[in-house]
matplotlib code that plots the C-alpha trace (Angstrom):
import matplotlib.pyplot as plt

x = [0.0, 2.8, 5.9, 7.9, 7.4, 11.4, 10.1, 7.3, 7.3, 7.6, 3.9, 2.4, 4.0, 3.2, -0.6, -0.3, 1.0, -2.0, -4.5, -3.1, -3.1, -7.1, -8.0, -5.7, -7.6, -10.8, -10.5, -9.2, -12.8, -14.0, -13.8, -13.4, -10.0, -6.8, -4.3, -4.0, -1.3, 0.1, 2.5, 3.8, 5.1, 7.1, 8.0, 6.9, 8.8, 7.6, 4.4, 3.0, 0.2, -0.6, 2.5, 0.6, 2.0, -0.2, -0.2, -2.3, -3.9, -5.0, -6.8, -6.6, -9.0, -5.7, -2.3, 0.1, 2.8, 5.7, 4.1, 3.3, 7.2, 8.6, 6.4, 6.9, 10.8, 10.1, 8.2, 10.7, 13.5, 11.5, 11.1, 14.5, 16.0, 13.4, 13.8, 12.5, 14.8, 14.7, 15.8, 18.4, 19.8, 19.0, 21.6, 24.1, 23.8, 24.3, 27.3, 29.3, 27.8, 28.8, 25.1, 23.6, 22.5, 20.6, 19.8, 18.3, 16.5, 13.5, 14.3, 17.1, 17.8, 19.7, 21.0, 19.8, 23.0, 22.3, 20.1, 18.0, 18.2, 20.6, 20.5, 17.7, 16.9, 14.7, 13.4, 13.4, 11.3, 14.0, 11.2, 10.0, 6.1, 4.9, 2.1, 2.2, -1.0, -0.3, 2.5, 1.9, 1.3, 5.1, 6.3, 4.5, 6.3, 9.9, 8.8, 7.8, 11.4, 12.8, 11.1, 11.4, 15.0, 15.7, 13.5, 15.2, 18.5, 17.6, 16.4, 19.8, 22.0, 20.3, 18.6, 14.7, 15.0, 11.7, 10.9, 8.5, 8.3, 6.6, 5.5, 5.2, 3.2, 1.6, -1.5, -5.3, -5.8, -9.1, -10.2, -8.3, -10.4, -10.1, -6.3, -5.4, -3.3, -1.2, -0.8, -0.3, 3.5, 2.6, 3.5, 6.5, 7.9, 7.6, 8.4, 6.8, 9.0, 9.2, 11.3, 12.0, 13.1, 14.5, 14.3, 17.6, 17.6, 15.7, 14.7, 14.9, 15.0, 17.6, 15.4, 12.1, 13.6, 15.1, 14.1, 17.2, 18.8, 21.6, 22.3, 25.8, 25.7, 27.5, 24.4, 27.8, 28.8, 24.8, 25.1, 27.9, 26.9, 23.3, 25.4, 27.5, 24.2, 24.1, 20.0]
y = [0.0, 2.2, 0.6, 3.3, 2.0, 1.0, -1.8, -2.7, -6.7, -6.5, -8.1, -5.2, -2.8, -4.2, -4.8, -1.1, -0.1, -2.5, -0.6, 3.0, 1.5, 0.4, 3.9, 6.2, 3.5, 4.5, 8.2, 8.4, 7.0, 10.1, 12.6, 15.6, 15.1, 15.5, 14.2, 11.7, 12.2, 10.1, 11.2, 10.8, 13.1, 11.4, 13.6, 17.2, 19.1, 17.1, 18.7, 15.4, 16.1, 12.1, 10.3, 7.0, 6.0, 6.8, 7.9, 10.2, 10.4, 14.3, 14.5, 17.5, 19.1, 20.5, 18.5, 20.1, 22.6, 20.0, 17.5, 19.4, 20.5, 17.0, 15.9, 18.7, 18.4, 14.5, 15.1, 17.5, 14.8, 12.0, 14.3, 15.2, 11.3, 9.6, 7.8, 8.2, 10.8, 8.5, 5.3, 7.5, 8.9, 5.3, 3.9, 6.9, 6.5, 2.4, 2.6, 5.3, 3.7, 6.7, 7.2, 4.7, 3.3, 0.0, -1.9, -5.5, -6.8, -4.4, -1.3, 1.3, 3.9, 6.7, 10.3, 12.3, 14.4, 18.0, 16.8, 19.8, 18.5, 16.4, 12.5, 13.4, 9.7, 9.1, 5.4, 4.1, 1.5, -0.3, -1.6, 1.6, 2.4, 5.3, 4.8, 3.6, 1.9, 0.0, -1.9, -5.6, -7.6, -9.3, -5.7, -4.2, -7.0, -5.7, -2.3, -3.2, -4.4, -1.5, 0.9, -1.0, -0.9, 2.4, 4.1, 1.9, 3.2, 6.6, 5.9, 4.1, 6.9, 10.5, 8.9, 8.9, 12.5, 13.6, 13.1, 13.6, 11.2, 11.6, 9.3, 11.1, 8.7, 10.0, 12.2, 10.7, 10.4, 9.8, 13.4, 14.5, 13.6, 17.0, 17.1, 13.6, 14.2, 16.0, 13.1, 10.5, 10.1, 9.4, 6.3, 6.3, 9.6, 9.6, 7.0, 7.0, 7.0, 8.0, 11.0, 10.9, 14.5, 14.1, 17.7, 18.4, 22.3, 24.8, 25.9, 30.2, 33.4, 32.5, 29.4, 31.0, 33.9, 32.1, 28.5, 27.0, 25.2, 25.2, 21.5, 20.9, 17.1, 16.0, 13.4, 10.5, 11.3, 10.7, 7.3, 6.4, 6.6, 5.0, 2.4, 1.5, 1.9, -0.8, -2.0]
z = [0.0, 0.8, -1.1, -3.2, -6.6, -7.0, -4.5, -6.2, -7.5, -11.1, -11.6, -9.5, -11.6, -14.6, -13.7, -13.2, -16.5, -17.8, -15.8, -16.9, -20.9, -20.3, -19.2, -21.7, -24.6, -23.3, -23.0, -26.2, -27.3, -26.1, -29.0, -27.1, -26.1, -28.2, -25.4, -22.9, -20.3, -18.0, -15.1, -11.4, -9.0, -6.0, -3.2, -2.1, -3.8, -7.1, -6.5, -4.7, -2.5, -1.4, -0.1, -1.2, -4.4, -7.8, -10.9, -12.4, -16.0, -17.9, -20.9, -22.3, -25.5, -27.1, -27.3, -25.3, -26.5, -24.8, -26.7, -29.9, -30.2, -29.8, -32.8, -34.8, -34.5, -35.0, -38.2, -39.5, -38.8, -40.7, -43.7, -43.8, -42.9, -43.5, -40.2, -36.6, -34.6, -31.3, -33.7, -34.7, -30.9, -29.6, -32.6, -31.7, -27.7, -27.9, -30.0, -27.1, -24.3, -22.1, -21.5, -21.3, -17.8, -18.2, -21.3, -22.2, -25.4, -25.3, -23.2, -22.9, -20.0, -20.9, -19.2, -22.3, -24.4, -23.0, -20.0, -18.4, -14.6, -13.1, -12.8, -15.6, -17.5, -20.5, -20.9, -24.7, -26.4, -28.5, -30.7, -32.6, -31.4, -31.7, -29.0, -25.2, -25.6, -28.2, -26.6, -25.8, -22.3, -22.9, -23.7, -20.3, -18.2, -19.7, -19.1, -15.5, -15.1, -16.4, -14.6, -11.2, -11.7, -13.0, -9.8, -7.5, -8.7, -8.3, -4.7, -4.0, -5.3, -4.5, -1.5, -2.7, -4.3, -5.4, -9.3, -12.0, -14.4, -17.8, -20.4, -23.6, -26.7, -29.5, -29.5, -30.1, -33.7, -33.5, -32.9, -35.6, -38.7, -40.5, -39.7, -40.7, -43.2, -40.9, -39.1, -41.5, -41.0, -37.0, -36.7, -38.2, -37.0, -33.2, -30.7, -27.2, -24.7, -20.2, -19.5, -15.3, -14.3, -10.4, -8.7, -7.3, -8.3, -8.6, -12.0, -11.4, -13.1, -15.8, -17.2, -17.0, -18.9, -21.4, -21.7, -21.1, -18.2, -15.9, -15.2, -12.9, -13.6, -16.5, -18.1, -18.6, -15.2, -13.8, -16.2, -14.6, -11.1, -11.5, -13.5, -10.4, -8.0, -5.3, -5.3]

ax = plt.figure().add_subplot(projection="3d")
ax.plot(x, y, z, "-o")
ax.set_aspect("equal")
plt.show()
């Protein structure tokens, strides 16, 4: 009832995944809403309000701008490539290896090139998918894995900081009829994926003002110590 989810059994997490899939699938029947969002914040200053674990699901009537400029820079890479712009930084990232914290057959963990936050980690689909609810039972257990590993980790090395994580899929086609041609390339141009953002600083003035970040955590030096983590 109270376990942090790095403690979880991997069943229990991935009878949760399952759970959050069911409910994105059915919202997205609803045609009134362009976005499903699904997201956890762990810790006060993560902007939890409950210390008993959950996740929480938004669907929104517009996709969001965060969203909306990860697809827009994905479509413009597929045009230009002809190939999906997470294939292409998964491909890059497993060949140095200097940021890359776990990896099996399905799933990749990496501290992202030019991380905004430190310790920041963006879990990868190896597979390309463009949506999380289209992922398989077998693929949810992996995931489950993954994700029980990679929090764990994070709670072994920065001592349960508090965290957001995110998982970013693509948008709900289905409310999109008069747009779908803007959308045909979907499913080959973006890759769903979890971005976990711990909150060990502050973000102040200078981002606000300017959009950019101040990170003092080299992302292959993060890698490296979450690589090394004792769980």
């Amino acid at each position: 009832h109270a376990l942090h989810m790095g403690d979880m059994e991997p069943g229990t997490l991935e009878n949760v995944l399952a759970l959050c899939q069911d409910r994105m699938r059915d919202l997205g029947r609803d045609p009134r809403f362009k976005y499903v969002l699904l997201f956890k914040n762990h810790g006060a200053a993560a902007g939890a309000t409950l210390s008993h674990p959950h996740l929480q699901l938004i669907a929104t009537p517009v996709t969001p701008r965060a969203i909306s400029v990860e697809l827009d820079a994905a479509r413009e890479h597929f045009h230009l490539k002809e190939r999906c712009i997470f294939c292409d930084m998964l491909e890059q990232e497993l060949q140095s290896r200097d940021r890359v914290v776990t990896l099996d057959e399905q799933f990749a963990v990496l501290a992202p090139y030019a991380s905004r936050f430190p310790f920041e980690l963006m879990i990868l689909p190896r597979k390309h998918n463009h949506a999380f609810t289209d992922e398989s039972r077998l693929t949810l257990a992996a995931l489950a894995r993954t994700l029980k590993e990679t929090l764990a980790r994070l709670k072994s090395v920065l001592r349960d900081p508090p965290y957001n994580f995110v998982v970013h899929s693509g948008p709900n086609t289905e409310t999109l009829v008069r747009r779908r041609h803007y959308w045909d390339t979907l499913p080959f141009d973006f890759h769903w994926h979890i971005e976990i953002l711990p909150r060990l600083t502050r973000v102040a003035g200078f981002e606000w003002g300017t959009g950019f970040y101040i990170n003092p955590t080299a992302p292959e030096e993060a890698a490296a110590f979450l690589r090394d983590a004792v769980i």
